[in-house]
C-alpha positions as CSV (number, residue, x, y, z in Angstrom):
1,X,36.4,-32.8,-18.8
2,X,34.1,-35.0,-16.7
3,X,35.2,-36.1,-13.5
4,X,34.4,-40.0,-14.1
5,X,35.8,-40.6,-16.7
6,X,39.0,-38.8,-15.5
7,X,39.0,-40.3,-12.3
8,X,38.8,-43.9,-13.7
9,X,41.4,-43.2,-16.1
10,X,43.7,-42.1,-13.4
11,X,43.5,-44.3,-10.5
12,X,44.3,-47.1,-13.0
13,X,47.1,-45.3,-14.1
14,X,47.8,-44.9,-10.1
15,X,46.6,-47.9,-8.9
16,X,48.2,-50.0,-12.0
17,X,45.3,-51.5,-13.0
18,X,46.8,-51.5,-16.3
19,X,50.4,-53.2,-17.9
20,X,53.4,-50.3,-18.1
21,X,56.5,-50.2,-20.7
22,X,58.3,-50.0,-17.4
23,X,59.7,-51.6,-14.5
24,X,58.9,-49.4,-12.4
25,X,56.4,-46.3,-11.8
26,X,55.8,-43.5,-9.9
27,X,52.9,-41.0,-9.4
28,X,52.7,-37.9,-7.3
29,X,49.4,-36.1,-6.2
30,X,49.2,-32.9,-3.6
31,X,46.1,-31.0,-2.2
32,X,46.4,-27.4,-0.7
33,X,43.4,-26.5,1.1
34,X,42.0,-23.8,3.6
35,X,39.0,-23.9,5.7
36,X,37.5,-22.4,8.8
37,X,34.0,-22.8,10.6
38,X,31.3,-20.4,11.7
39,X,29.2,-21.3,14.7
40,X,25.6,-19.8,15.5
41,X,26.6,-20.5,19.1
42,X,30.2,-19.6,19.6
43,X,32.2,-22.5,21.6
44,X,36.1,-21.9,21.6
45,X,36.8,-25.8,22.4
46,X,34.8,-26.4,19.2
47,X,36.3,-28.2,16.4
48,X,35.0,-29.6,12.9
49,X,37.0,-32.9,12.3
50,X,38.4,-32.3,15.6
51,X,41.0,-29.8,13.6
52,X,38.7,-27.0,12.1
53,X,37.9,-23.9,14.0
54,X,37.0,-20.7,13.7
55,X,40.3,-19.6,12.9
56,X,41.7,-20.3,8.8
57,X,43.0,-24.0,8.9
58,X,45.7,-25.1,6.1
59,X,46.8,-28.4,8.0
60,X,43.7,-30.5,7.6
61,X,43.3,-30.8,4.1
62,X,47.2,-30.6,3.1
63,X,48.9,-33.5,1.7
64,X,51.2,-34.9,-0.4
65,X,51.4,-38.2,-1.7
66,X,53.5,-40.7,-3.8
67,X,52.0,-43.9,-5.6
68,X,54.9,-46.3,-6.4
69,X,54.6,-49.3,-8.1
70,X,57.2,-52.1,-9.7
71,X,56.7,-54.7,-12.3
72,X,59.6,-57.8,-10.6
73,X,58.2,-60.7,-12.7
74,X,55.8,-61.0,-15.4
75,X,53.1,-62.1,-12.8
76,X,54.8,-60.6,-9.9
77,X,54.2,-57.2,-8.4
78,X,54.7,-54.5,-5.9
79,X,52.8,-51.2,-5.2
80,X,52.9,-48.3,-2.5
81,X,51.9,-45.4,-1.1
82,X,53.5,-43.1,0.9
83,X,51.6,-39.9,2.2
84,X,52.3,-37.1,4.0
85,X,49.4,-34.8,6.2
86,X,48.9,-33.6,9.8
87,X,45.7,-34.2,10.5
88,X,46.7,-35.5,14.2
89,X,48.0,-32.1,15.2
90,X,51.8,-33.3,14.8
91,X,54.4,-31.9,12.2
92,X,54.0,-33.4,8.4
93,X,55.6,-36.9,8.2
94,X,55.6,-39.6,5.5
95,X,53.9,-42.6,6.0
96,X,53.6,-45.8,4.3
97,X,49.5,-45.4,3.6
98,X,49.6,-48.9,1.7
99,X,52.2,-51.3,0.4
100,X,51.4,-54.6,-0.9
101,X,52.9,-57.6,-2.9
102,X,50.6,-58.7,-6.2
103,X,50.4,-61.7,-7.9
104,X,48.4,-62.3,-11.0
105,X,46.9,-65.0,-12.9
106,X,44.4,-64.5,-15.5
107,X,41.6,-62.4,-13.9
108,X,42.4,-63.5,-10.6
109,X,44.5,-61.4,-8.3
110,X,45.8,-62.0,-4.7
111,X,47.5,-59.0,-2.6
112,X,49.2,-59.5,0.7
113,X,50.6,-56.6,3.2
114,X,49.5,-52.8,4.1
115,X,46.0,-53.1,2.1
116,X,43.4,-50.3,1.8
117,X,40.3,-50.7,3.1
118,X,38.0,-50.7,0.0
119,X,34.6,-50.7,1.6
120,X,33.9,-47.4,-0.3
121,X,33.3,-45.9,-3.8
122,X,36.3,-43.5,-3.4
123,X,38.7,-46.1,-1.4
124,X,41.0,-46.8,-4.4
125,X,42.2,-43.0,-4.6
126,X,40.6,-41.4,-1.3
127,X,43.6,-39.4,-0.9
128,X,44.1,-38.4,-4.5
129,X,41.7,-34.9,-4.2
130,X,41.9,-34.5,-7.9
131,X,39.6,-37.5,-8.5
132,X,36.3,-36.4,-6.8
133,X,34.5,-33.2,-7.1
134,X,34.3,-32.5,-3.1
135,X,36.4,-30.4,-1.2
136,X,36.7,-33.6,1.2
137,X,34.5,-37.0,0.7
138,X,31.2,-36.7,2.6
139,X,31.5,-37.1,6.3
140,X,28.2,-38.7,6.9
141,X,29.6,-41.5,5.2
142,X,33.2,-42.1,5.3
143,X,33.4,-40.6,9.0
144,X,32.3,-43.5,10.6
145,X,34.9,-45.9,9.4
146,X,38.3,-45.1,12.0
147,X,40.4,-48.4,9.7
148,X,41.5,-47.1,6.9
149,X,43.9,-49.5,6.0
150,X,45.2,-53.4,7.6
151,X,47.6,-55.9,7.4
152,X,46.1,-58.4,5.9
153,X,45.4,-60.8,2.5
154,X,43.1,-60.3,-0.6
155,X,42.0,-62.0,-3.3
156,X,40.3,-59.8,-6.4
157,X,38.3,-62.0,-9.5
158,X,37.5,-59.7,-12.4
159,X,35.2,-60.4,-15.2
160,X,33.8,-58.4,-18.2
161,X,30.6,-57.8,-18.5
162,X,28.8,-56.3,-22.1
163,X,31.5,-53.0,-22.5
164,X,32.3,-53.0,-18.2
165,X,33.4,-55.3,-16.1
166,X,32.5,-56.8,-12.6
167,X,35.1,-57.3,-9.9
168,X,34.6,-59.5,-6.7
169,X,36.9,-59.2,-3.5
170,X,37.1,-61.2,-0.7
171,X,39.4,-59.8,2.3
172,X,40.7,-60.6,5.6
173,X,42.9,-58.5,8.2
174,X,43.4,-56.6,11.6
175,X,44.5,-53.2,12.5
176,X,45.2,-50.8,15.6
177,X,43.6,-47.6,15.3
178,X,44.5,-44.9,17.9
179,X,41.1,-43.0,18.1
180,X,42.4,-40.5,21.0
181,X,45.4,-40.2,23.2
182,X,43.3,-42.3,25.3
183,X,41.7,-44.9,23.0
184,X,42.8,-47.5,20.9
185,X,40.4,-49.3,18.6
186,X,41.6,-53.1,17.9
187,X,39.8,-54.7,15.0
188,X,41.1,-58.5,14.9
189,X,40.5,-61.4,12.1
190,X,38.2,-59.0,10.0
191,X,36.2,-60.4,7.6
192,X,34.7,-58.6,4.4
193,X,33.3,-59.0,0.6
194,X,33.3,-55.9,-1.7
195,X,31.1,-56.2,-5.1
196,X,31.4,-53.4,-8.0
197,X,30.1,-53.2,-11.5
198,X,31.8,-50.7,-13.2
199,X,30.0,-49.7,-16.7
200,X,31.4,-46.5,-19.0
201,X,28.9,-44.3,-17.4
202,X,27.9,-45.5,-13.6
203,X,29.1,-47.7,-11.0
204,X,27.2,-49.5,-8.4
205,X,29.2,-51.4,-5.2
206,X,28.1,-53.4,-2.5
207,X,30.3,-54.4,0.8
208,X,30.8,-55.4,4.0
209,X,33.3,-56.6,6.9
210,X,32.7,-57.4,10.2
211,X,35.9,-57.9,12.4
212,X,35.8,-58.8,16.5
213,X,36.7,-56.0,18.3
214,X,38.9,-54.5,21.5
215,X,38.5,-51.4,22.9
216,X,41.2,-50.3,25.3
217,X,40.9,-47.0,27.3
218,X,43.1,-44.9,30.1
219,X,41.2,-42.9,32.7
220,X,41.1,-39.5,31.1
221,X,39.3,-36.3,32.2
222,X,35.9,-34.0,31.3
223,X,35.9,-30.8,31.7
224,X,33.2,-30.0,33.9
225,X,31.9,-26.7,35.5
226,X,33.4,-25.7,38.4
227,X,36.4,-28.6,37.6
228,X,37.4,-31.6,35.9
229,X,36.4,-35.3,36.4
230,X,38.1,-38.1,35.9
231,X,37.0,-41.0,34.1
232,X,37.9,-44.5,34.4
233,X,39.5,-46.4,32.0
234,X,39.1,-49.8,30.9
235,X,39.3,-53.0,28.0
236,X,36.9,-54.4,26.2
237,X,38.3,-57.7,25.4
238,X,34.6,-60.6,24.9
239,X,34.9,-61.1,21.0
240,X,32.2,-59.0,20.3
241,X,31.9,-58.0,16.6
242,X,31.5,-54.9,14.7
243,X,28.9,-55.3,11.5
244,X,29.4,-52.6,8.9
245,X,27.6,-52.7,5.4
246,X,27.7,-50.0,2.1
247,X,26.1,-49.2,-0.9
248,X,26.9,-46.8,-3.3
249,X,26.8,-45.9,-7.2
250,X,28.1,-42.8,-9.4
251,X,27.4,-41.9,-12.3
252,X,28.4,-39.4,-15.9
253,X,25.1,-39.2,-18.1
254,X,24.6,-36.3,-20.9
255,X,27.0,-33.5,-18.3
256,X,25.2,-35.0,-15.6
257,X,27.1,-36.4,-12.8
258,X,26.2,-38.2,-9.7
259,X,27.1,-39.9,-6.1
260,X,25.7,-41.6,-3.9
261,X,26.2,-44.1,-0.9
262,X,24.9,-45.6,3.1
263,X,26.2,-47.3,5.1
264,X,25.2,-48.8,8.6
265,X,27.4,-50.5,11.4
266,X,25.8,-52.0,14.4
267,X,27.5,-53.9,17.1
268,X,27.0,-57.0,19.9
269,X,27.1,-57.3,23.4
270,X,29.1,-54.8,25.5
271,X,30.7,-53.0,22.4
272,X,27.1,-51.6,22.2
273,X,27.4,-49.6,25.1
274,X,30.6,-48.2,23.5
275,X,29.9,-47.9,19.7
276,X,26.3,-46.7,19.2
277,X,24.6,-48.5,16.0
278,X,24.7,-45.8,13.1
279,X,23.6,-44.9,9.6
280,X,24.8,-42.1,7.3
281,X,24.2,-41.5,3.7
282,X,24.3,-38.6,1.2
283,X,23.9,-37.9,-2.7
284,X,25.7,-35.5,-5.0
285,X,24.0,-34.2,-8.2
286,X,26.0,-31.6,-10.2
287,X,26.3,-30.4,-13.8
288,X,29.0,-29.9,-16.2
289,X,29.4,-26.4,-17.7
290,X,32.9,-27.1,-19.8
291,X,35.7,-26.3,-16.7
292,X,33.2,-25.9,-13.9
293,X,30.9,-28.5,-12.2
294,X,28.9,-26.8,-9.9
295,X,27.2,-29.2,-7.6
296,X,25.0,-30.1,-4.8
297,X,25.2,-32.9,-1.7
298,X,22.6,-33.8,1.2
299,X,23.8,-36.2,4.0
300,X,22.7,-37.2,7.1
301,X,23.8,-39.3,9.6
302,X,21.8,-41.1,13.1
303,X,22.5,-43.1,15.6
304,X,21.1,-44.9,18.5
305,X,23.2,-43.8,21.6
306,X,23.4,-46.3,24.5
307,X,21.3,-45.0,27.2
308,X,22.0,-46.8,30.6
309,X,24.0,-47.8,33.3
310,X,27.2,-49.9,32.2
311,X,26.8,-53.3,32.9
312,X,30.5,-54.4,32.5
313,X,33.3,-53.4,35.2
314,X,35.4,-51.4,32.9
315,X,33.8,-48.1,32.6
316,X,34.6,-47.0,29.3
317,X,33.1,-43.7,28.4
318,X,30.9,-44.1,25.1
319,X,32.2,-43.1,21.8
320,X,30.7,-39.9,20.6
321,X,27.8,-40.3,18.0
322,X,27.9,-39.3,14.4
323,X,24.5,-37.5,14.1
324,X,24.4,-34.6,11.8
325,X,21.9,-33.3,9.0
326,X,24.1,-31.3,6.2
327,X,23.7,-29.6,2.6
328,X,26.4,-28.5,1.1
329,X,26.7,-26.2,-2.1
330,X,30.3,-26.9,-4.4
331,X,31.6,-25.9,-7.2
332,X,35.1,-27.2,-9.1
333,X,36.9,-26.0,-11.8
334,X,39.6,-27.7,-13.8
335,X,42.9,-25.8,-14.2
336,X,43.8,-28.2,-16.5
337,X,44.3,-31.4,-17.2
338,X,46.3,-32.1,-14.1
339,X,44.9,-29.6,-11.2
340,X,41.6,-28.4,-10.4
341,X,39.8,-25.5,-7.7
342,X,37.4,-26.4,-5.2
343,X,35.0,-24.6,-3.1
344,X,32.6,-25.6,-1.0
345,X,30.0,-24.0,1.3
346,X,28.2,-26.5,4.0
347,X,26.1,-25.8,6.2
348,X,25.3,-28.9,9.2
349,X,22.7,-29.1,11.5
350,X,23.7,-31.3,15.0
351,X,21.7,-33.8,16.8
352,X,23.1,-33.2,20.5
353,X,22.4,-36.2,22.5
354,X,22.9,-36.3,26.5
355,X,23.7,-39.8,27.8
356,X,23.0,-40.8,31.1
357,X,26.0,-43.2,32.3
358,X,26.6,-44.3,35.5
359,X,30.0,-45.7,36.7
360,X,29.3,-47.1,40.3
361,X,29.6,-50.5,39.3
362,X,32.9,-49.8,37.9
363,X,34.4,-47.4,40.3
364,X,33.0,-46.9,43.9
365,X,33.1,-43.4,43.8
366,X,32.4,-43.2,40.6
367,X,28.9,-40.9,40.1
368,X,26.3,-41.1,37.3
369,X,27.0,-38.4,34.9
370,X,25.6,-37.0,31.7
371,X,27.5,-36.3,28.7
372,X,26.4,-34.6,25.6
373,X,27.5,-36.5,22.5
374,X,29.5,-34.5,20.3
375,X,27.3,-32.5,17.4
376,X,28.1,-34.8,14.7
377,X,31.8,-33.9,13.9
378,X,32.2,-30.7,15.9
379,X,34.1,-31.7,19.0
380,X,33.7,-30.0,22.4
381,X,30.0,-28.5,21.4
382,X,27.9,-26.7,23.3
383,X,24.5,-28.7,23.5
384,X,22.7,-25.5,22.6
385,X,24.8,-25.5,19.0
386,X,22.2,-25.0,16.4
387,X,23.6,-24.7,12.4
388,X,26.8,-24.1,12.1
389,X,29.0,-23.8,8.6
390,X,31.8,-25.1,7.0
391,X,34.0,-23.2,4.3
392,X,36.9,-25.0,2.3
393,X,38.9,-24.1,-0.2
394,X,41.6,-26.4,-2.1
395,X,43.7,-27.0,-5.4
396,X,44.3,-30.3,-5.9
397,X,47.3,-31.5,-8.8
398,X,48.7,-34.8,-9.5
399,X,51.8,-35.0,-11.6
């Protein structure tokens, strides 16, 4: 069973990309997973994904999910998805992921509500494990996006194209996005294009959206030797915008399949000293050998940290970097028809990064200060982390 063709024959069936007998219809999916994280230079506050230590993790890669979907009128829709994890630490709790009303005419479609986010190959079904051959999607790549979803309005134009078919989307929205106890991320009036050719044996997409951002931040504390710091809080509220562009393809030739995809965000004015500009990117090559598709990805991810003293009052603290080289080695098998067993082994080498801030025009008292950006994802490192690995396991179903 290739994955491709699978995938794209599901996510219509759980998107509803398709008519249904019905007048209503509902899809389940779950994932089950385990992983755990070895570290060349032991650091007890270090974390992969800020939830994956040294000891075995099951909450991080559990979830359940339900795709719902209505027919009301013959042009008239409704979809939804509700989906439980605990990747914030707290106990399992369903949540509306998406919900949106649909209207249809001809090869035009316009959704309003809870929309995903589709500025990535996988954004359709990002939660639906099943449909991808990783144990989780690439964090070079789909790390650096914290908006997920927003409230907002799209419009979709689909046209065929020899035996595929090319869809256009224009999109518009804002969203809250709590990046720490601490932090809230505000992306207002966002604007963004998504492009995709979809052909029976690859895929290519283009997109974009660039949305005005605020940043809003409550003093917090460091951990320092010898004691704890505390940092200033602050807002930053000038209309600066956020620029974020992708590319990516897949595809299923003769047993061979593929992924790929970049992206790079870069930002104006003060959100600069905040949000460093980024790019990450990986590719996936594997083979398949009747149940198993063994496999192989390469990502990396840099940034350009702000290096400085802040010129604004506020005193924000500078969001951690994504800076990380990786390979990882996978390998899935298909149960069936409706489950498969991942495994994957990756190994990521950190770019630690000391930036030089000083506070005094914000606070007073406040001192110049260093601070190592994280090593890519692995929170709380020590800035003499060299590799470090990542092992996950999960079985993924959808029934």
């Amino acid at each position: 069973m290739k994955i491709k063709s699978t995938a794209l024959g599901i996510s219509l069936a759980l998107l509803a990309n398709q008519a249904f007998a019905g007048e209503y219809e509902i899809n389940t999916f779950l994932t089950v997973g385990a992983a755990s994280v070895r570290a060349d230079a032991p650091d007890d506050d270090a974390l992969y994904l800020q939830r994956i230590g040294d000891s075995v993790s099951v909450e991080y890669d559990t979830r359940y999910g339900i795709n719902l979907r209505t027919e009301l009128t013959s042009d008239i829709s409704g979809a939804a998805q509700l989906l439980a994890h605990n990747r914030d630490g707290n106990q399992y709790d369903l949540d509306l992921e998406w919900g949106f009303v649909e209207y249809t005419m001809g090869n035009l479609r316009a959704r309003v509500g809870k929309l995903n986010l589709q500025t990535f190959l996988l954004s359709d079904y990002i939660e639906v494990g099943y449909l991808y051959p990783w144990v989780r999607p690439p964090e070079e790549v789909y790390g650096f996006n914290p908006m997920r979803n927003y409230p907002g309005f799209e419009i979709m134009h689909t046209a065929k194209v020899g035996k595929g078919k090319f869809t256009s989307m224009l999109f518009v929205g804002s969203n809250d996005v709590i990046l720490s106890p601490t932090t809230t991320f505000k992306a207002r009036n966002g604007i963004g294009a998504n492009f995709q050719l979809d052909m029976p044996n690859f895929t290519v997409r283009a997109g974009m959206i660039t949305p005005t951002v605020e940043y809003v931040q409550t003093p917090g504390y460091m951990p320092q030797s010898g004691g704890t710091v505390v940092l200033p809080g602050g807002t930053i509220k000038n209309n600066d915008r956020m620029y974020m562009t992708t590319l990516g393809f897949s595809f299923d030739v003769a047993n061979i399949v593929g992924y790929g995809e970049y992206i790079k965000t870069e930002t104006d004015g003060s959100l600069h000293e905040v949000f460093p500009d980024q790019e990450g990117s990986y590719i996936t090559l594997g083979y398949q050998l009747g149940k198993f598709l063994p496999f192989v990805t390469v990502g990396s991810a840099e940034a350009t940290p702000f290096t400085g003293t802040l010129t604004d009052s506020v005193g924000l603290v500078p969001n951690p970097a994504v800076a990380q080289d990786s390979v990882s080695l996978g390998i899935r098998y298909d149960v069936n028809d409706y489950s498969a067993l991942k495994f994957e082994y990756k190994t990521v080498d950190p770019d630690v990064a000391a930036v030089q801030v000083d506070w005094t025009t914000a606070t007073p008292a406040g001192p110049a200060m260093t601070i190592p950006f994280n090593a890519g994802f692995l929170m709380g490192a020590n800035p003499n982390m060299e590799d470090y690995q990542v092992v996950s396991l999960t079985y993924d179903m959808i029934f």
